[in-house]
C-alpha positions in Angstrom: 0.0 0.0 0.0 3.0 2.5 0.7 4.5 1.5 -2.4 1.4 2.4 -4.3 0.9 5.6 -2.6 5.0 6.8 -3.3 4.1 5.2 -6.9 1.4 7.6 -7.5 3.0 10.7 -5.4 6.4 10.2 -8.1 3.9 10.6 -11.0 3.4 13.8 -11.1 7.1 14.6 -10.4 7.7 12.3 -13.5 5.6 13.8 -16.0 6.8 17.6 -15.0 10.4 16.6 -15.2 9.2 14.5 -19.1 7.3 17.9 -20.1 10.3 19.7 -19.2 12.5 17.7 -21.1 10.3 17.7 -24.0 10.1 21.6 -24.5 14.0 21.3 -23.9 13.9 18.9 -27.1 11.7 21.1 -28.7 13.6 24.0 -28.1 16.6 22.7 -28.9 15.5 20.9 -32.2 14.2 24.8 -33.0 17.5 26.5 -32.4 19.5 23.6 -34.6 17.0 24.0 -37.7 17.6 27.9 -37.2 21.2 27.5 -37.2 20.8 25.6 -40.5 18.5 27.8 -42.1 20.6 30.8 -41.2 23.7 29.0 -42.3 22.0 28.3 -45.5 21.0 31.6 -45.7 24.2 33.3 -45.1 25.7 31.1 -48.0 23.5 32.4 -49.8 24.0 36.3 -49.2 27.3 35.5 -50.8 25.9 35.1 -54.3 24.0 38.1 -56.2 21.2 37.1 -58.8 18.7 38.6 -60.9 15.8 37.9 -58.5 17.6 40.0 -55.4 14.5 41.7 -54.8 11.9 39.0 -53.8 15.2 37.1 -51.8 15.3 40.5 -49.8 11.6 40.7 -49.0 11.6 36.7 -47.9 15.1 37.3 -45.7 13.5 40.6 -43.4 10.5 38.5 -43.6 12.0 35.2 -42.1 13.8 37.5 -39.9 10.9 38.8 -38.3 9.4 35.2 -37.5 13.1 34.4 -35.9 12.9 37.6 -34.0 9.0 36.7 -32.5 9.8 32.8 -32.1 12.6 33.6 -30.0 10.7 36.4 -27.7 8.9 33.4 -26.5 11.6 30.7 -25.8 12.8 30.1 -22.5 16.1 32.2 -22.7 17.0 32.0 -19.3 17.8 28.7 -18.7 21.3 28.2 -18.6 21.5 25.3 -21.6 20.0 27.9 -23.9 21.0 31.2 -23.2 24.4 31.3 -24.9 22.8 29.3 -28.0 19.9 32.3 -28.1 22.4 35.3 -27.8 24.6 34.2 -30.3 22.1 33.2 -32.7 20.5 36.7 -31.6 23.7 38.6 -32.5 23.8 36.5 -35.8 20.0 37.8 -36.5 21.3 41.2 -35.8 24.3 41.0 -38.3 23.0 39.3 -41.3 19.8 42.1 -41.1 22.4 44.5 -41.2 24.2 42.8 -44.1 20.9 42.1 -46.0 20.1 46.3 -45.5 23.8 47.1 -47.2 23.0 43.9 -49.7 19.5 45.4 -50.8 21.0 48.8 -51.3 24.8 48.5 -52.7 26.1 45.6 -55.0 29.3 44.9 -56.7 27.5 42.1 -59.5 26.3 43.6 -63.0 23.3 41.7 -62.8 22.1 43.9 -59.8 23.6 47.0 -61.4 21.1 46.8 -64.6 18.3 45.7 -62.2 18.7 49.3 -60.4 19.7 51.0 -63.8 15.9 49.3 -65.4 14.2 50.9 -62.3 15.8 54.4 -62.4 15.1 54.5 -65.8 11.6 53.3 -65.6 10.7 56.2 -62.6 12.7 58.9 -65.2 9.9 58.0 -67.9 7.3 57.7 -65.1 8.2 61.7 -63.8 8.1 62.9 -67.1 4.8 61.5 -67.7 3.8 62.5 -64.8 5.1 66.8 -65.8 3.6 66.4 -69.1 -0.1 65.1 -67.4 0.4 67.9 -65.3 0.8 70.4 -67.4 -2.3 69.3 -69.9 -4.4 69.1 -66.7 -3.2 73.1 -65.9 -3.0 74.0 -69.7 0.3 75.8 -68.9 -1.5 79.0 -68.6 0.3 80.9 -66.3 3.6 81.7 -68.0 3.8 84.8 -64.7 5.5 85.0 -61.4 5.3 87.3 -58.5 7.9 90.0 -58.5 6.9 92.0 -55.4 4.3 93.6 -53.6 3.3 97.3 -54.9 1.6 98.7 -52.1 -1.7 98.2 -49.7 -5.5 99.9 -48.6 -6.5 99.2 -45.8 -10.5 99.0 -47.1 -12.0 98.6 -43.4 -11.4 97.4 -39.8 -13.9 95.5 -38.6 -14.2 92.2 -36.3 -11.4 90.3 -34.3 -8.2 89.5 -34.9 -9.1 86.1 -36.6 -11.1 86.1 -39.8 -11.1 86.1 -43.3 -13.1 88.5 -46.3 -13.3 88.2 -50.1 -15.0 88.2 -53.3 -16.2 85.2 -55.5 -13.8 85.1 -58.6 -16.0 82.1 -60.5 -18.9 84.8 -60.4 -19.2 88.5 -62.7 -21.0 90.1 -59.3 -18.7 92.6 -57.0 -19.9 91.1 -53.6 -17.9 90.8 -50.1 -18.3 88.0 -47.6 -16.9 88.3 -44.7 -16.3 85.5 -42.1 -15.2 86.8 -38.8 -14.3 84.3 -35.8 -11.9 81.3 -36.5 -15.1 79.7 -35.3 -18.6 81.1 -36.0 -21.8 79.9 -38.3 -22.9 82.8 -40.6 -21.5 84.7 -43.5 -22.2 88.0 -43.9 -22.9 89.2 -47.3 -22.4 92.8 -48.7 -24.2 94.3 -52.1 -20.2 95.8 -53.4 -17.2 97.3 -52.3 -18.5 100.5 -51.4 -21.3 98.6 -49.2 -18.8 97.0 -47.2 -16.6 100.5 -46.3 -20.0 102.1 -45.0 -19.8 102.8 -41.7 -22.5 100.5 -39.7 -23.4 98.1 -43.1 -22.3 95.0 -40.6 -25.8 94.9 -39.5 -27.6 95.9 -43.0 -25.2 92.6 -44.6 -27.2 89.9 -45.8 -27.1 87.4 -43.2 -26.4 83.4 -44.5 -26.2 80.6 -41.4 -24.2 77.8 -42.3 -25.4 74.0 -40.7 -22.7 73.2 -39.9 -19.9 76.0 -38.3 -15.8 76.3 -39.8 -12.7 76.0 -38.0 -10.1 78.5 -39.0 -9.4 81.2 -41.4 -8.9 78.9 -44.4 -12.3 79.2 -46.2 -12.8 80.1 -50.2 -15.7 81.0 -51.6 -15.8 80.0 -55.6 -18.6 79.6 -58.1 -21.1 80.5 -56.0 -19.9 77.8 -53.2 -18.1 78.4 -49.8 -15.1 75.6 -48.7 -14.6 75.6 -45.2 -12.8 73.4 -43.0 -15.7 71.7 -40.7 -15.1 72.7 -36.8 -14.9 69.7 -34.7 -13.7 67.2 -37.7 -10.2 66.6 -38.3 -10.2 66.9 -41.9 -13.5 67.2 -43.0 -13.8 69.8 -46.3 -17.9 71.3 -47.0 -19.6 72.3 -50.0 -21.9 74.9 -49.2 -23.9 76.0 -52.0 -24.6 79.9 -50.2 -27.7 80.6 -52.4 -29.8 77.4 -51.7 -28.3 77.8 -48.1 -27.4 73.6 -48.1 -24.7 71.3 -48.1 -24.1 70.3 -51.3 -21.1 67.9 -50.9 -17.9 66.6 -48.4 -14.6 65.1 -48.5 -11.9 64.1 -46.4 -8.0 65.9 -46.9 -6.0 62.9 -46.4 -3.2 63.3 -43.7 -4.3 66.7 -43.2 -5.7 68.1 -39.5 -3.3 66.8 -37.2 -0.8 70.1 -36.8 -1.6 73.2 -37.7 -0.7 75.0 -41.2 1.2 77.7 -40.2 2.7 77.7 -36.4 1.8 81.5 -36.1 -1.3 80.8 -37.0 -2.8 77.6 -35.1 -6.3 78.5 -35.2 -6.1 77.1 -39.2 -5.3 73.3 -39.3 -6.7 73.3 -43.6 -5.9 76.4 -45.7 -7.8 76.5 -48.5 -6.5 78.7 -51.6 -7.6 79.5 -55.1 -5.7 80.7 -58.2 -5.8 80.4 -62.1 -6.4 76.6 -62.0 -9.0 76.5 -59.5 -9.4 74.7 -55.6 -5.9 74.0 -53.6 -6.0 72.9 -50.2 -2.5 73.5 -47.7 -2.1 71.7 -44.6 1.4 70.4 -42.6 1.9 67.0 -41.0 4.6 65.2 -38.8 5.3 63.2 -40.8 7.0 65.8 -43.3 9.0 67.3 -40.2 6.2 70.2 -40.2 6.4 71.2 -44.1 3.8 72.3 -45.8 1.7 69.8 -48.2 0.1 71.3 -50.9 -3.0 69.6 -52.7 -5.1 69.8 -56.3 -8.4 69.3 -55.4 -11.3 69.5 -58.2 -14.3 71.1 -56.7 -17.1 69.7 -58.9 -16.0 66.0 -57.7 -14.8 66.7 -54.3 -11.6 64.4 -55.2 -8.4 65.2 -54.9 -6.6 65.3 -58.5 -2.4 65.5 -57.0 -0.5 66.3 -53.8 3.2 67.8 -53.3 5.3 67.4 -50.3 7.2 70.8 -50.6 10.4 72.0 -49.2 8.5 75.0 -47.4 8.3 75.0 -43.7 5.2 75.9 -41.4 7.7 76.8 -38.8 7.4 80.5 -38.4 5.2 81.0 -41.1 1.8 82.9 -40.5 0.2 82.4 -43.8 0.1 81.4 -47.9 -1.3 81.8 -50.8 -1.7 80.5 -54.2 -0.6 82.2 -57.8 -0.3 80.5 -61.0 0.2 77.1 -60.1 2.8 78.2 -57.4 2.8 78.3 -53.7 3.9 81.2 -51.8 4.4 81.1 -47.6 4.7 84.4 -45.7 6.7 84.4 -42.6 7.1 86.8 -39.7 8.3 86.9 -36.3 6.5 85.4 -32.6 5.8 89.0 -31.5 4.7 90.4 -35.1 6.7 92.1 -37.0 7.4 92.9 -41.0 5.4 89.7 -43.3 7.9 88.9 -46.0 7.6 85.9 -48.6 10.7 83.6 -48.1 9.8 80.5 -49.8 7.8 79.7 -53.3 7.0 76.6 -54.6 5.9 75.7 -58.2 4.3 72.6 -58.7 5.1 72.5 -62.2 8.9 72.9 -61.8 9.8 76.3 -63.8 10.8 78.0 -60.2 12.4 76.0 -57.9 12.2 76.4 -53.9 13.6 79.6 -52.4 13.0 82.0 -55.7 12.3 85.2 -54.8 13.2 85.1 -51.1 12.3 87.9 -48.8 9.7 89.9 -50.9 8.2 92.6 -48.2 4.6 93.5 -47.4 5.0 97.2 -47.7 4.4 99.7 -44.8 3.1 97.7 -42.3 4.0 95.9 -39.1 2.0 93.0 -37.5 0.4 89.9 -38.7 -1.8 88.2 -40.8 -4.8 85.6 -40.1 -5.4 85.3 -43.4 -4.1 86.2 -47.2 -5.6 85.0 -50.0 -5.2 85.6 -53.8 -8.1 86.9 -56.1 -6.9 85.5 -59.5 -9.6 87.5 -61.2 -8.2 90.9 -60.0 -4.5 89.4 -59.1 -4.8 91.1 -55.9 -4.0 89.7 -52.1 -7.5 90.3 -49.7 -5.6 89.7 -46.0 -7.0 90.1 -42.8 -4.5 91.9 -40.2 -5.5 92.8 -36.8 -9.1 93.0 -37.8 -8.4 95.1 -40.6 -9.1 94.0 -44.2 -6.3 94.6 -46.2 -6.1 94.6 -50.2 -2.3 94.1 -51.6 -1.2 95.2 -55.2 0.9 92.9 -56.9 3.7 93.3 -59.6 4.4 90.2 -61.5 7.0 89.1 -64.5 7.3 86.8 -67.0 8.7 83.6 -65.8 
């Protein structure tokens, strides 16, 4: 009877110290086909053929599953733990060599496999100019030589807020949208309207649904594009006579930071110019540069996107002529706006032409500044004061 009750007490002893030994099998049998697969692998590395590419992608891939599988192993028992750190440190250096293999190679083979891609993204980029400039008929052959002088037209409203006229329409009338968050556009008959003293309450009164976020709103062919408060990168369609939403869309990778750091009330910045509905916007992952986007306004789509070398640091607004992007900067504490860095999509002025161009006569900073391509003139908002800027231009 004692012997049966040791037998069945040693049982349990038995089968832990057998399950032990079998994940010790296990494990062990997993490190030595590792060490053969790696050595196989590493002869391999030596060799450089035509179908680099896909061996590159299965390597990292294998890698990864090495790198998981041996998270979970039971390093710290003695037996094992040298076998895992070497064969760790062996992971470690053939991901390093398979990073200089995929990038730099000695074999002729790999040189016209890199020498077949270059040349196929060459043709791809020129395709790409030449679609470009069909889609913007290569109208604009001008570029922005300086700033000729300013009128201030009113001062009216905070110091966020945006005016301007509709240059897809014949009619003369302002809007103004004060607030970088408010619900109704206010509408004047002309020019002259809008300088009358106490007009703000005779204005035409238009509630929107659904109220903006920023200073970055257009109004084009009879529609307003705002940047929808509350959403992260939700464009509207207002149609201002029917007084509805008439479409939406989303800005891709645009809402997170703002567009301009001296002006973080504006996340999405819209712009218009000779070709129509842009949209500006900065995001981490471009270090804080500003993005700039094509977007059609009949479809709500977006039609191209640039990552450009322009900065949002220090910048307090842009604006859009002929196909080209121009950001104004200025100091923290205000100070003179000058134009330091112009972009044009289509590649006949590269970053940095024209640096420094001045706003004249005037200290202090801008919420807004947006170009009216029918008059080629900059409507700004400064310090509540609505601002129109002459421009000079050249031929590119």
């Amino acid at each position: 009877m004692v012997a049966l009750q040791v037998h069945f007490l040693l049982i349990p002893s038995l089968v832990s110290i057998m399950g032990a030994a079998q994940y010790m099998m296990q494990d062990a049998a997993l490190l030595s086909y590792m060490d053969q697969r790696f050595l196989s692998l590493e002869k391999r590395l030596q060799k450089c053929s035509q179908d680099v590419l896909e061996y590159v992608d299965e390597f990292r891939e294998f890698s990864k599953a090495v790198l998981s599988r041996l998270a979970g192993l039971s390093s710290d028992k003695a037996e094992l733990k040298g076998e895992v750190e070497n064969l760790l440190r062996r992971v470690e250096h053939a991901q390093r060599d398979i990073d200089y293999f995929g990038s730099v190679t000695d074999s002729n083979a790999c040189v016209e496999v890199h020498e077949d891609l270059l040349k196929q993204q060459l043709l791809e980029e020129a395709e790409e100019k030449k679609r470009l400039k069909l889609m913007f008929n290569a109208s604009c052959d001008h570029m922005l030589a300086g700033i000729r002088s300013l009128k201030v037209v009113k001062k009216t409203g905070g110091k966020h807020g945006s005016w301007m006229k509709d240059p897809g329409k014949k009619h003369g009338k302002i809007y103004l949208l004060s607030g970088s968050v408010n619900n109704v556009i206010l509408e004047f008959a002309n020019i002259m309207a809008f300088m009358e003293n106490n007009q703000t309450l005779k204005a035409r009164r238009v509630p929107l649904p659904l109220p903006w976020e920023g200073t970055g709103h257009v109004i084009y062919q009879g529609f307003l594009f705002y940047h929808r408060h509350g959403s992260l990168n939700e464009i509207i369609k207002f149609n201002i006579q029917r007084r509805n939403v008439a479409d939406q869309m989303l800005l891709p990778g645009a809402g997170r930071i703002p567009a301009y750091q001296l002006s973080p009330q504006t996340k999405i910045d819209l712009a218009l110019d000779e070709q129509g509905l842009w949209a500006l916007h900065a995001e981490p992952e471009t270090r804080g540069n500003i993005v700039l986007t094509k977007i059609n306004p009949v479809a709500m789509a977006v039609e191209h996107s640039w990552d450009t070398p322009c900065s949002s640091r220090d910048a307090e607004a842009a604006f859009m002529a002929c196909n080209t992007l121009h950001v104004v900067y200025n100091s923290p504490s205000g100070g003179s706006s000058r134009i330091q860095c112009v972009y044009d999509v289509l590649g006949a002025l590269s970053a940095h032409t024209n640096p420094g161009l001045h706003f004249p006569k005037r200290q202090g900073g801008h919420s807004t500044i947006h170009y009216n391509p029918k008059e080629k003139q900059l409507f700004a908002w400064g310090d509540g004061s609505q601002i129109i800027y002459k421009l000079h231009t050249e031929q590119k």
